[in-house]
Each structure stands twice: as C-alpha cells, then as structure tokens.
KOLGU-4560 file (N, C-alpha, C; in nm, 3 decimals, padded with zeros to 5 digits):
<recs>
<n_xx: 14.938 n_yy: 18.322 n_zz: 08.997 ca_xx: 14.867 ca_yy: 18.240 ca_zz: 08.904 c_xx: 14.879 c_yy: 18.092 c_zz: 08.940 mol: A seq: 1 type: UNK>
<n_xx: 15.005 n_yy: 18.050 n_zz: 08.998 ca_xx: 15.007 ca_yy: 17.909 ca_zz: 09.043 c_xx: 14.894 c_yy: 17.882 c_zz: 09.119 mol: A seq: 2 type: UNK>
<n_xx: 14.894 n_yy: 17.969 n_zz: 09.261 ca_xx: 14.792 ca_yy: 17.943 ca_zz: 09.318 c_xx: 14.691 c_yy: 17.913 c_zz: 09.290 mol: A seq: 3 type: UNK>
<n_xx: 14.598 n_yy: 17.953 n_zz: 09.229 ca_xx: 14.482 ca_yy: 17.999 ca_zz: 09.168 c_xx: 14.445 c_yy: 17.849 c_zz: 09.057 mol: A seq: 4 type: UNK>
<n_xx: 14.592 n_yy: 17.810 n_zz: 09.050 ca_xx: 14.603 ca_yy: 17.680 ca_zz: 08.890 c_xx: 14.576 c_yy: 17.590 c_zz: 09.064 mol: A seq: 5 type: UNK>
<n_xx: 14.697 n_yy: 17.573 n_zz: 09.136 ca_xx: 14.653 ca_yy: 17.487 ca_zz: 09.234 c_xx: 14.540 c_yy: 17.455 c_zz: 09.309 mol: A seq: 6 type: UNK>
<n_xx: 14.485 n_yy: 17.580 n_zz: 09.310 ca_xx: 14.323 ca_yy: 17.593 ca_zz: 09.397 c_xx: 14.193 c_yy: 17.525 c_zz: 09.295 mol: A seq: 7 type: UNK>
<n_xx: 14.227 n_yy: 17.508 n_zz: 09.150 ca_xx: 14.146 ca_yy: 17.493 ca_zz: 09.054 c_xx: 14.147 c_yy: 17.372 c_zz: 09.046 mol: A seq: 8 type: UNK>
<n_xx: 14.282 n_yy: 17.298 n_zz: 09.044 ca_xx: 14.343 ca_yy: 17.197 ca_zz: 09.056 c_xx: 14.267 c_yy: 17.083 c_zz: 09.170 mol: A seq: 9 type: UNK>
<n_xx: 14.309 n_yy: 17.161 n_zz: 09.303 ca_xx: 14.242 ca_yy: 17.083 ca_zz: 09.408 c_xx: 14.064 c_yy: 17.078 c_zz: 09.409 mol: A seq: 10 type: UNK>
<n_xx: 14.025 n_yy: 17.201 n_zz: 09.361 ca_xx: 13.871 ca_yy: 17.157 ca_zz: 09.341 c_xx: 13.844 c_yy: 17.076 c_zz: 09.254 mol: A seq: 11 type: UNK>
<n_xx: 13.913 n_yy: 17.079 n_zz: 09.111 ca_xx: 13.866 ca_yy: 16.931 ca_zz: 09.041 c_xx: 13.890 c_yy: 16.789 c_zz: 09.100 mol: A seq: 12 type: UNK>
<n_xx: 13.997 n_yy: 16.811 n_zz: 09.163 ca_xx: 14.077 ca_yy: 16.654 ca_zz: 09.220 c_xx: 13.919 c_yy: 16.639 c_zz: 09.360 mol: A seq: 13 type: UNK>
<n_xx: 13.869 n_yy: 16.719 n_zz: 09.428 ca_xx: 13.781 ca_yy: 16.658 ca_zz: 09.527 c_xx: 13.666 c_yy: 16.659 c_zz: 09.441 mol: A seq: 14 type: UNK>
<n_xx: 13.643 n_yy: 16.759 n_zz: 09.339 ca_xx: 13.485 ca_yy: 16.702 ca_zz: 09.258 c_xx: 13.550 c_yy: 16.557 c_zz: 09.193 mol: A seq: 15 type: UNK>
<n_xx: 13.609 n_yy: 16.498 n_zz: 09.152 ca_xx: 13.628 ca_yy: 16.462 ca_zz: 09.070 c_xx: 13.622 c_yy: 16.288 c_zz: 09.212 mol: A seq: 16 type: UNK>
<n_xx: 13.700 n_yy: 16.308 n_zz: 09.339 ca_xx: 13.664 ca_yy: 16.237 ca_zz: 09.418 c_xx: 13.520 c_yy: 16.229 c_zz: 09.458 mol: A seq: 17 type: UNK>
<n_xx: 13.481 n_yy: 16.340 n_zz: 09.489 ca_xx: 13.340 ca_yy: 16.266 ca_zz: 09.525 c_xx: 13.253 c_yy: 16.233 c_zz: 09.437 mol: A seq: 18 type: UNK>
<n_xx: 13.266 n_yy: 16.220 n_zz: 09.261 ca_xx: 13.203 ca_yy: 16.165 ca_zz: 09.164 c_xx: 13.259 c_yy: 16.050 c_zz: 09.193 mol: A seq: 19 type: UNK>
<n_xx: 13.385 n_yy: 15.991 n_zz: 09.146 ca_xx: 13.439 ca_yy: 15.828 ca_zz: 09.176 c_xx: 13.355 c_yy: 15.771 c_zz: 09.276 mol: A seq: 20 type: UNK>
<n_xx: 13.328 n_yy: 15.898 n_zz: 09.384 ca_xx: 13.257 ca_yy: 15.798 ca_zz: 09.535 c_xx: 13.112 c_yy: 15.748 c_zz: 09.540 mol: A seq: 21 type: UNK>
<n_xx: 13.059 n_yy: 15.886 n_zz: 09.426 ca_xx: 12.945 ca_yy: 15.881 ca_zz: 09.396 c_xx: 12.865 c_yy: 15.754 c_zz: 09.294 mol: A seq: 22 type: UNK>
<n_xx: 12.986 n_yy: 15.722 n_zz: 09.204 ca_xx: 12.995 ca_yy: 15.604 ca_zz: 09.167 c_xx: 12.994 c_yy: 15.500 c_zz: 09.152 mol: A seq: 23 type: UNK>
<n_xx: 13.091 n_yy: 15.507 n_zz: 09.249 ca_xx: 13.061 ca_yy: 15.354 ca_zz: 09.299 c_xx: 12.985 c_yy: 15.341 c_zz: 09.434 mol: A seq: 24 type: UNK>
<n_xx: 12.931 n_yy: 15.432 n_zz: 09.486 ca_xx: 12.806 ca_yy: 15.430 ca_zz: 09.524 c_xx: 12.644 c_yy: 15.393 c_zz: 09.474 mol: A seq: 25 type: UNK>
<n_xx: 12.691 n_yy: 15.447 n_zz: 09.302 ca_xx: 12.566 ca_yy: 15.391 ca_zz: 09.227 c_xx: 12.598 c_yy: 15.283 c_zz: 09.148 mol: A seq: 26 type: UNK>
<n_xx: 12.730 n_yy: 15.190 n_zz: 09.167 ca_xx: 12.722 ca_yy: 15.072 ca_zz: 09.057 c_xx: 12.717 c_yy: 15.003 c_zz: 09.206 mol: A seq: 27 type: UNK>
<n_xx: 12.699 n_yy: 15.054 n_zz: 09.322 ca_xx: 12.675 ca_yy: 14.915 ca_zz: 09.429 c_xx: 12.527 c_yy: 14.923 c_zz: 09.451 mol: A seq: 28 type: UNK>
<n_xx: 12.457 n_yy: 15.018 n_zz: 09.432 ca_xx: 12.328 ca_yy: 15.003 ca_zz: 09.403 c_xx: 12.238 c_yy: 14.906 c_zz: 09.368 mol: A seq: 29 type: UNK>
<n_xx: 12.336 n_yy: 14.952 n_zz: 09.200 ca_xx: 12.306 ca_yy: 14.892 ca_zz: 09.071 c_xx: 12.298 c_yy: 14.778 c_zz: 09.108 mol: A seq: 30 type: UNK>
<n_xx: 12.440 n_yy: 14.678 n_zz: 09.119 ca_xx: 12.451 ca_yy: 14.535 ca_zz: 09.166 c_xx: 12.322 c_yy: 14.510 c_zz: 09.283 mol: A seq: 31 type: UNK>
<n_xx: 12.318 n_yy: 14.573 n_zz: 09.372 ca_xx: 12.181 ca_yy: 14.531 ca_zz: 09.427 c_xx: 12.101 c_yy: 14.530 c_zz: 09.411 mol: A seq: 32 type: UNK>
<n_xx: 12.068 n_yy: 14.628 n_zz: 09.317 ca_xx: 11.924 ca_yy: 14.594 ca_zz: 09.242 c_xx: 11.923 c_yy: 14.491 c_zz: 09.163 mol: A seq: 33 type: UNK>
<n_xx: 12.032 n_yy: 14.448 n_zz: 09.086 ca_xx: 12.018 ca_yy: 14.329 ca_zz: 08.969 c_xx: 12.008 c_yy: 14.241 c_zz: 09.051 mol: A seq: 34 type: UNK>
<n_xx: 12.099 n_yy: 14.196 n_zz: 09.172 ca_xx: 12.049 ca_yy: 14.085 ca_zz: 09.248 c_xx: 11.920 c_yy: 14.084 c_zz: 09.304 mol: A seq: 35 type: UNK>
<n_xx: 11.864 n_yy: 14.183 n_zz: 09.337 ca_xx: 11.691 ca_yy: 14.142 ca_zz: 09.367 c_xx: 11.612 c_yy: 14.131 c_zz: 09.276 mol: A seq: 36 type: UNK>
<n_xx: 11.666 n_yy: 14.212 n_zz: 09.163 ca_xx: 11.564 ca_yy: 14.111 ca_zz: 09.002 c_xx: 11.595 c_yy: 13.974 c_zz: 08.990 mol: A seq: 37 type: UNK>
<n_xx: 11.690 n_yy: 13.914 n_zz: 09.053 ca_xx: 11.754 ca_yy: 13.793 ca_zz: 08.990 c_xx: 11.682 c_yy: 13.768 c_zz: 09.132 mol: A seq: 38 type: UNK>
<n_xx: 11.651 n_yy: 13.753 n_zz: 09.203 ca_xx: 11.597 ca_yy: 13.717 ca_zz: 09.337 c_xx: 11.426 c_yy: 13.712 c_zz: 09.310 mol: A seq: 39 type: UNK>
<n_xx: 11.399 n_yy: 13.790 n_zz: 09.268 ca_xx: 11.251 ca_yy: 13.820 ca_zz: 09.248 c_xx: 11.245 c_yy: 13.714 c_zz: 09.107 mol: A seq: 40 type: UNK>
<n_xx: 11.268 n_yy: 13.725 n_zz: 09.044 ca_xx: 11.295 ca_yy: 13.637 ca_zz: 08.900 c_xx: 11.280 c_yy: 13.503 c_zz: 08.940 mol: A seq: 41 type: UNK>
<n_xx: 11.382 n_yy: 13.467 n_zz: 09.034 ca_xx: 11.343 ca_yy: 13.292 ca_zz: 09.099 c_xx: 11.239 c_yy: 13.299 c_zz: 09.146 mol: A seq: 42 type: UNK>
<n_xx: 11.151 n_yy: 13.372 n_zz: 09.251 ca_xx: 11.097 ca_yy: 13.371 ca_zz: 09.325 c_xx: 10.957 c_yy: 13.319 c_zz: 09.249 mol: A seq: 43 type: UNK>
<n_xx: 10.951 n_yy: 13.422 n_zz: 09.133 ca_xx: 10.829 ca_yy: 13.459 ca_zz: 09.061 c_xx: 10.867 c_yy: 13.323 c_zz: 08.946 mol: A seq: 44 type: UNK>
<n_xx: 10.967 n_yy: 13.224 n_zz: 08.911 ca_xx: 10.924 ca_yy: 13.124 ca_zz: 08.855 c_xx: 10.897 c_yy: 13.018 c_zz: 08.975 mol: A seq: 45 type: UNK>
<n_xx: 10.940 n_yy: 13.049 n_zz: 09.063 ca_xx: 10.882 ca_yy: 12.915 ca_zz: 09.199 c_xx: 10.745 c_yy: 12.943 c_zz: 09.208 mol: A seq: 46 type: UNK>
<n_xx: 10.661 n_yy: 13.072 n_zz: 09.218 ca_xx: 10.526 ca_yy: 13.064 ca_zz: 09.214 c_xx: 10.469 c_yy: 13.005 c_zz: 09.129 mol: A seq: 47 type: UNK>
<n_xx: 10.510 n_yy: 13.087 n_zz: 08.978 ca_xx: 10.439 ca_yy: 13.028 ca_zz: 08.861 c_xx: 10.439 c_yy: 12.881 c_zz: 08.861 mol: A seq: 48 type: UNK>
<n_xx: 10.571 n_yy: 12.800 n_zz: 08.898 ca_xx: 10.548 ca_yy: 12.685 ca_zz: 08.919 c_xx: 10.421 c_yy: 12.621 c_zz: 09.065 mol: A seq: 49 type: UNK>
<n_xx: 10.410 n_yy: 12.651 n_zz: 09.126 ca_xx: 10.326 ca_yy: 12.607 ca_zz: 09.264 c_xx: 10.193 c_yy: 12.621 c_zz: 09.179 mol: A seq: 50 type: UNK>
<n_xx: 10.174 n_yy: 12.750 n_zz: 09.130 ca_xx: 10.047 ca_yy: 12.781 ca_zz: 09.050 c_xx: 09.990 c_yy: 12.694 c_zz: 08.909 mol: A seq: 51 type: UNK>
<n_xx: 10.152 n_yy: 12.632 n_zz: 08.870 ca_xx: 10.066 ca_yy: 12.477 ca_zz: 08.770 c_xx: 10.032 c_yy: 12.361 c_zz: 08.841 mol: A seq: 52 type: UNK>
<n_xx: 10.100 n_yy: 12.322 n_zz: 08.954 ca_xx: 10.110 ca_yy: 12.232 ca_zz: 09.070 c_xx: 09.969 c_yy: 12.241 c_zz: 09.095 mol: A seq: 53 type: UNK>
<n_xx: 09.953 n_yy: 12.380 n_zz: 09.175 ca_xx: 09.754 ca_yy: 12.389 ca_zz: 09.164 c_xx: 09.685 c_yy: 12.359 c_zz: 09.093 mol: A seq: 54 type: UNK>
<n_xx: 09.668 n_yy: 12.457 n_zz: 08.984 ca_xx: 09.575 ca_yy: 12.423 ca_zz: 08.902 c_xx: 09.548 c_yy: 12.230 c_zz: 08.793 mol: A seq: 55 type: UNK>
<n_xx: 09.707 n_yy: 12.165 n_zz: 08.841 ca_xx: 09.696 ca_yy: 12.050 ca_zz: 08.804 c_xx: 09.611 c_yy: 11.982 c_zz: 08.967 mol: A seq: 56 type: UNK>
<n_xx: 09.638 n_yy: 11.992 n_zz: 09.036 ca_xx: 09.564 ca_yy: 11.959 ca_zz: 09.149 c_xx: 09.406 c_yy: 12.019 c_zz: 09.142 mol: A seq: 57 type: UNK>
<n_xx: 09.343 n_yy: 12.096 n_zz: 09.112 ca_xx: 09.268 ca_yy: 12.144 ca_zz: 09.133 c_xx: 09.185 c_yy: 12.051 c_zz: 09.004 mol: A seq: 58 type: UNK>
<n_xx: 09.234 n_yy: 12.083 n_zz: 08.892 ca_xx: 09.153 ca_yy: 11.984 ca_zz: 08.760 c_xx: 09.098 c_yy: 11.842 c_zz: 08.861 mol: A seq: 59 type: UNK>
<n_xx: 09.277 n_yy: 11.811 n_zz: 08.921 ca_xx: 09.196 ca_yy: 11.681 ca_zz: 08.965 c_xx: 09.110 c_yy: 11.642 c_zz: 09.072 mol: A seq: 60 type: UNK>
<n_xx: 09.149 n_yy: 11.742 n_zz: 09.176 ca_xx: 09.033 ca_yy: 11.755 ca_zz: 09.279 c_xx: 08.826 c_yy: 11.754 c_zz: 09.187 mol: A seq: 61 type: UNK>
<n_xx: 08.836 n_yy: 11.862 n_zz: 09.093 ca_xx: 08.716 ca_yy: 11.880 ca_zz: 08.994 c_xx: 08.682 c_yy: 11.711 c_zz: 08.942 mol: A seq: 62 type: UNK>
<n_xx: 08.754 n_yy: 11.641 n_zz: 08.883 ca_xx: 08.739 ca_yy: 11.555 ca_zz: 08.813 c_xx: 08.681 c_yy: 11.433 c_zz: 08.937 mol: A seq: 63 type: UNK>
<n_xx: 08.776 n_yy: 11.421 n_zz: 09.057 ca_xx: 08.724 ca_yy: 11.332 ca_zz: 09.134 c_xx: 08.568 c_yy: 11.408 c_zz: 09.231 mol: A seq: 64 type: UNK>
<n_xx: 08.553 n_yy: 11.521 n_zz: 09.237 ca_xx: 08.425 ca_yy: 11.569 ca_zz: 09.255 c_xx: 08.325 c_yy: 11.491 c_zz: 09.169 mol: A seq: 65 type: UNK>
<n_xx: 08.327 n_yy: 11.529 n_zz: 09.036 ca_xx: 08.221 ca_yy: 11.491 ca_zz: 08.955 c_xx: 08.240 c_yy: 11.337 c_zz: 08.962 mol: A seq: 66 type: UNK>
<n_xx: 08.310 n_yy: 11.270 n_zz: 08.966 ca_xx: 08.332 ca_yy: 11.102 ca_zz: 08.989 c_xx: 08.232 c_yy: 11.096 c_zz: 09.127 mol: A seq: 67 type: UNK>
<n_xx: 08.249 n_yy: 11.178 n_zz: 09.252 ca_xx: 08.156 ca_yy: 11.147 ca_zz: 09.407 c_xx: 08.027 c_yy: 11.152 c_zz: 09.349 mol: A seq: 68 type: UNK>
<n_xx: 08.017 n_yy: 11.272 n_zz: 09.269 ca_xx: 07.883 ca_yy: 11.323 ca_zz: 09.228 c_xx: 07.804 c_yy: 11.203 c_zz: 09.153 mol: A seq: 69 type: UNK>
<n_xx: 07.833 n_yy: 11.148 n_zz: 09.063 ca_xx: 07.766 ca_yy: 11.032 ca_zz: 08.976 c_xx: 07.764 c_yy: 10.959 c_zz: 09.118 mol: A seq: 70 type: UNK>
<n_xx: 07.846 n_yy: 10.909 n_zz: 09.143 ca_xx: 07.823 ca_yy: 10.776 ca_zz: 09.246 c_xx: 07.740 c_yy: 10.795 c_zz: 09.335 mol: A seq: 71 type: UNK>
<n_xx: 07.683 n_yy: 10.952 n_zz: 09.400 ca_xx: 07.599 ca_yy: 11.028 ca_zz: 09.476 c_xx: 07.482 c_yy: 10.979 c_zz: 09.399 mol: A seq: 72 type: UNK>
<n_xx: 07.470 n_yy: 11.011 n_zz: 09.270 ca_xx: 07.329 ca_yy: 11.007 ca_zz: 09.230 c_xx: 07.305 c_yy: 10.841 c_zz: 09.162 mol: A seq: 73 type: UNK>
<n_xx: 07.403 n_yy: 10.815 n_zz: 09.139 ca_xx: 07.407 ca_yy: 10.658 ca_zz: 09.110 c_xx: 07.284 c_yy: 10.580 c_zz: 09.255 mol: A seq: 74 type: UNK>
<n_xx: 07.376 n_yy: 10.587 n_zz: 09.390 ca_xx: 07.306 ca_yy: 10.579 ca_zz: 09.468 c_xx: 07.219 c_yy: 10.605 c_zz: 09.524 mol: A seq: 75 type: UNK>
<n_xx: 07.191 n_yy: 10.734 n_zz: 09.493 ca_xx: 07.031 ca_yy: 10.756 ca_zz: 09.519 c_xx: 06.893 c_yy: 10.693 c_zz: 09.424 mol: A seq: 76 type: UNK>
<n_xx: 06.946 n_yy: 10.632 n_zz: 09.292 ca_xx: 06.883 ca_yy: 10.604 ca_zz: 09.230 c_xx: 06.824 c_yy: 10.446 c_zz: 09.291 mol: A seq: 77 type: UNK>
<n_xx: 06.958 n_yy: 10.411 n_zz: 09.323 ca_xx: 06.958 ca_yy: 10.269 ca_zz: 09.392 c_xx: 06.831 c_yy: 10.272 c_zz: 09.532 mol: A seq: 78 type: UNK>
<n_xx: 06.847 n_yy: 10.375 n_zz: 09.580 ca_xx: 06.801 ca_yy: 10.390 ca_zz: 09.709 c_xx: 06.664 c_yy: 10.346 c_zz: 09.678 mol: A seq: 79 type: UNK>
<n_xx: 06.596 n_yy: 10.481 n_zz: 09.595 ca_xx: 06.448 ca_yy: 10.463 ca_zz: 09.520 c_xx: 06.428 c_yy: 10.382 c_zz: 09.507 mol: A seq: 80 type: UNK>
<n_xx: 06.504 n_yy: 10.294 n_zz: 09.400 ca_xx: 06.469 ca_yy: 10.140 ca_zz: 09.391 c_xx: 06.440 c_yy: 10.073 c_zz: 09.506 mol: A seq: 81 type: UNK>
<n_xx: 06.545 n_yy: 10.095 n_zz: 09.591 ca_xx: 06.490 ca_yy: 09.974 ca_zz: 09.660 c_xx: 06.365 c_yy: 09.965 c_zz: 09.781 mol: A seq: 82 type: UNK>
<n_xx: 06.369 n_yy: 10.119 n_zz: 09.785 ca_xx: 06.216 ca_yy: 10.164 ca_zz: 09.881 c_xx: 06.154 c_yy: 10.131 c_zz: 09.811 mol: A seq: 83 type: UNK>
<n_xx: 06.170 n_yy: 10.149 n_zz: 09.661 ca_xx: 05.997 ca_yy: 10.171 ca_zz: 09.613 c_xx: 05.970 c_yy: 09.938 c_zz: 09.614 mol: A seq: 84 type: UNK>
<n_xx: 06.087 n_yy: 09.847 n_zz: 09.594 ca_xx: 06.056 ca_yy: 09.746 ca_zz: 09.614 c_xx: 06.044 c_yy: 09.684 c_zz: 09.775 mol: A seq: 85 type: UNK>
<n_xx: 06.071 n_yy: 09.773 n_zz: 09.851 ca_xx: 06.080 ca_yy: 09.742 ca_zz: 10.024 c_xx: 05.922 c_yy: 09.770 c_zz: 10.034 mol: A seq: 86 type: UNK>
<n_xx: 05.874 n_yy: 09.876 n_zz: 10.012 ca_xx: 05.731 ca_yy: 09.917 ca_zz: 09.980 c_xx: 05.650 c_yy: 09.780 c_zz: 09.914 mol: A seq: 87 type: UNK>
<n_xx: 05.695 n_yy: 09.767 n_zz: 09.786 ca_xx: 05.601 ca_yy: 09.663 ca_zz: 09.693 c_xx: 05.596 c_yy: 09.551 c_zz: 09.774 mol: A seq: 88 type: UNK>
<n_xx: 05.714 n_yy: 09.520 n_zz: 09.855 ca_xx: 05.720 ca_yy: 09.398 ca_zz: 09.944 c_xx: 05.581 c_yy: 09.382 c_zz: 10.045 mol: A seq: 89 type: UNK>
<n_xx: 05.591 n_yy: 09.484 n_zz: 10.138 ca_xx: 05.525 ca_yy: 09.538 ca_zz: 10.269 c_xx: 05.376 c_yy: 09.536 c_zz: 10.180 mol: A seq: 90 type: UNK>
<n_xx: 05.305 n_yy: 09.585 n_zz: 10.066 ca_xx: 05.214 ca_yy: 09.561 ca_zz: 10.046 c_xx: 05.179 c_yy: 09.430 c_zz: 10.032 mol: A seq: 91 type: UNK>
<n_xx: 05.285 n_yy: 09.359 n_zz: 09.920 ca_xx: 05.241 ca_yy: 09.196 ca_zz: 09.898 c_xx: 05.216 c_yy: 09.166 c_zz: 10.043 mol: A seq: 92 type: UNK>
<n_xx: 05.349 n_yy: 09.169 n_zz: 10.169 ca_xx: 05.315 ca_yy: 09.092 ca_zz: 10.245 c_xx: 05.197 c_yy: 09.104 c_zz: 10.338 mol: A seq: 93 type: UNK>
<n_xx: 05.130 n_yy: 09.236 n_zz: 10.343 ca_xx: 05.001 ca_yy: 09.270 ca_zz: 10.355 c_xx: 04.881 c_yy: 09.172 c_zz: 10.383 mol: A seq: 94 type: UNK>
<n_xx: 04.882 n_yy: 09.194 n_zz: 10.207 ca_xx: 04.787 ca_yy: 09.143 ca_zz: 10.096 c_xx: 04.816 c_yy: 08.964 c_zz: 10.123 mol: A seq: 95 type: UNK>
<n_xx: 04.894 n_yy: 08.937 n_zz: 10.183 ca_xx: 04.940 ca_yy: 08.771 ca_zz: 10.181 c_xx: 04.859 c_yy: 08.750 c_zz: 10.318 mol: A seq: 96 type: UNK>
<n_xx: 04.905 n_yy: 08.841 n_zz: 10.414 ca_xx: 04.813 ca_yy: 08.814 ca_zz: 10.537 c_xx: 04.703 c_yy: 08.863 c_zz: 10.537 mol: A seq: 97 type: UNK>
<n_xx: 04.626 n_yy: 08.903 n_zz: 10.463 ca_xx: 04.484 ca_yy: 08.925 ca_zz: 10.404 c_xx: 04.422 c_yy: 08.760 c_zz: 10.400 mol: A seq: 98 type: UNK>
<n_xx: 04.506 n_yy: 08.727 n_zz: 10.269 ca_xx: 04.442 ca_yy: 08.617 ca_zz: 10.223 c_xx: 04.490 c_yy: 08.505 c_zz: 10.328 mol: A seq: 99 type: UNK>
<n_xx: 04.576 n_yy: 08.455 n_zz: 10.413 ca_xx: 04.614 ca_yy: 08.399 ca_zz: 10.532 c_xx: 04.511 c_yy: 08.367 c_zz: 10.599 mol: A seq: 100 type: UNK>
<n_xx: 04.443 n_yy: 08.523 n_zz: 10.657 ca_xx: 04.371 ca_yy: 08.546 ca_zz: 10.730 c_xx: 04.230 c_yy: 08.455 c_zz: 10.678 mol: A seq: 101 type: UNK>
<n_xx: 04.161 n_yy: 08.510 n_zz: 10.544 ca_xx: 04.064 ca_yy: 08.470 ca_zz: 10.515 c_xx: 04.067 c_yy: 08.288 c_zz: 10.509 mol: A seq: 102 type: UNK>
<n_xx: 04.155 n_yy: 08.266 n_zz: 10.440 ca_xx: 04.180 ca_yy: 08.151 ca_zz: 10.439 c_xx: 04.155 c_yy: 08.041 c_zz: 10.573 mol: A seq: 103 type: UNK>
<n_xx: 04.224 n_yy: 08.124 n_zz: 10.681 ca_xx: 04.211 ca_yy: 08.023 ca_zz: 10.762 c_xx: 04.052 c_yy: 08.018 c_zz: 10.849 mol: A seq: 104 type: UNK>
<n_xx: 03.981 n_yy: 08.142 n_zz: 10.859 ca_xx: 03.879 ca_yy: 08.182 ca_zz: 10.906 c_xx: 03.759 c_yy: 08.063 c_zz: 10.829 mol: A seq: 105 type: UNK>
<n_xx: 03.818 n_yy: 08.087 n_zz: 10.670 ca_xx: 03.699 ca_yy: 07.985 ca_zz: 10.574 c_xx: 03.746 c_yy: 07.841 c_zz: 10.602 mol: A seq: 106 type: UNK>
<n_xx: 03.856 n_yy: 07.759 n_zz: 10.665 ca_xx: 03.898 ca_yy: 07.684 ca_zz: 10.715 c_xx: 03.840 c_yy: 07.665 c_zz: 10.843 mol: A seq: 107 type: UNK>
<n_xx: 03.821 n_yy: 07.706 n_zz: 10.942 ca_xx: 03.768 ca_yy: 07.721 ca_zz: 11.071 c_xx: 03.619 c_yy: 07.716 c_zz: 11.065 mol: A seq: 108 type: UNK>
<n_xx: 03.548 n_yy: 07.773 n_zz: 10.977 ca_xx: 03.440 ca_yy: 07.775 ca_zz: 10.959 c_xx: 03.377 c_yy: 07.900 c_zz: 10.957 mol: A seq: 109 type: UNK>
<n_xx: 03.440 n_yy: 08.030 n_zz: 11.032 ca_xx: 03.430 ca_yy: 08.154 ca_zz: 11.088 c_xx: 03.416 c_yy: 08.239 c_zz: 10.950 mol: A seq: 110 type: UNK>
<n_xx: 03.309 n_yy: 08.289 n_zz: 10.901 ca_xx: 03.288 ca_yy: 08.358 ca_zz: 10.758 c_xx: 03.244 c_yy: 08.535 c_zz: 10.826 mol: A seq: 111 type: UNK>
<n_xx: 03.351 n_yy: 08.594 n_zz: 10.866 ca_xx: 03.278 ca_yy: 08.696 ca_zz: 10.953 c_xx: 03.407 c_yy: 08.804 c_zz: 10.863 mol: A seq: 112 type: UNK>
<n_xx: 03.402 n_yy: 08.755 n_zz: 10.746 ca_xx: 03.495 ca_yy: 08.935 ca_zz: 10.663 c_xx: 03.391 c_yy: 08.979 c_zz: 10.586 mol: A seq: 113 type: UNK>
</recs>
C-alpha cells in the first residue's frame, strides 16, 4: 500500500509540477500581452494625436485655399477691367488718329475722306 500511496504521491507532485510550469508559462504570457496593450495604447494615442495635428493642418491648408481662391478671382476681375479699358484706350486712340488724320488733310487742303 505504501507503494501505491508513493506512486500516487509522485504523480501528483509531477502533475502538480507541470501545472506550476504551466503557469507561469501563462502569467508570462499574460505580462506580455499587457505590455503590448500598453504598447499599442501609446501607439494608438500618438496617432490619434498626429490625426488632430492633421486635421488642424488640413482646416488650415482649406482656409488658405479659399484665401488663393478670392485673390484668384479678385484678379481676374482686375484683369477684365483692365482689357476691357486697354481696349477702350486702343479705340479712343484709333478714333484720335481718325480725327488727326482728317484734320491735317483739311489743313493741307487735301479733302479726299
């Protein structure tokens, strides 16, 4: 019967070792997994941060767009203007050497318009 107590004995004592081993086999796991949540955790507030960094960059990239944009059409407005008075010019000055012309012809004596 000793035997049999000893043989019972030694199988609990090695189950009982390779649970302890098994153990702390799974609380070193464990610890590694919590350190890569705690790893991933920084990681994922360093994005979220880069990602307000953007989107504050990006508002302002938008904002100085629409600032090019007015000044785009600001200047084109300017442009019009000033063809359409580069134009009004080129006719007056035309119309000036029209009357130049006649002028000096009815001066000369030459009535041939």
């Amino acid at each position: 019967m000793l035997s049999e107590s000893e043989r019972k004995y030694e199988d609990i004592s090695r189950k009982l070792g390779r649970m302890e081993s098994d153990l702390e086999r799974s609380n070193e796991r464990a610890e590694a997994g919590e350190n890569k949540i705690v790893e991933l955790e920084d990681e994922l507030k360093v994005v979220g941060n880069n990602l307000q960094q953007l989107e504050v960059s990006e508002e302002k990239a938008n904002k100085r767009e629409e600032a090019y944009q007015k000044q785009i059409h600001d200047l084109m407005e300017r442009l019009k203007g000033a063809e359409t008075r580069a134009e009004n010019a080129e006719m007056n000055i035309q119309r000036l050497n029209i009357r130049v012309d006649q002028v000096s012809y009815f001066k000369t004596g030459q009535f041939g318009f």
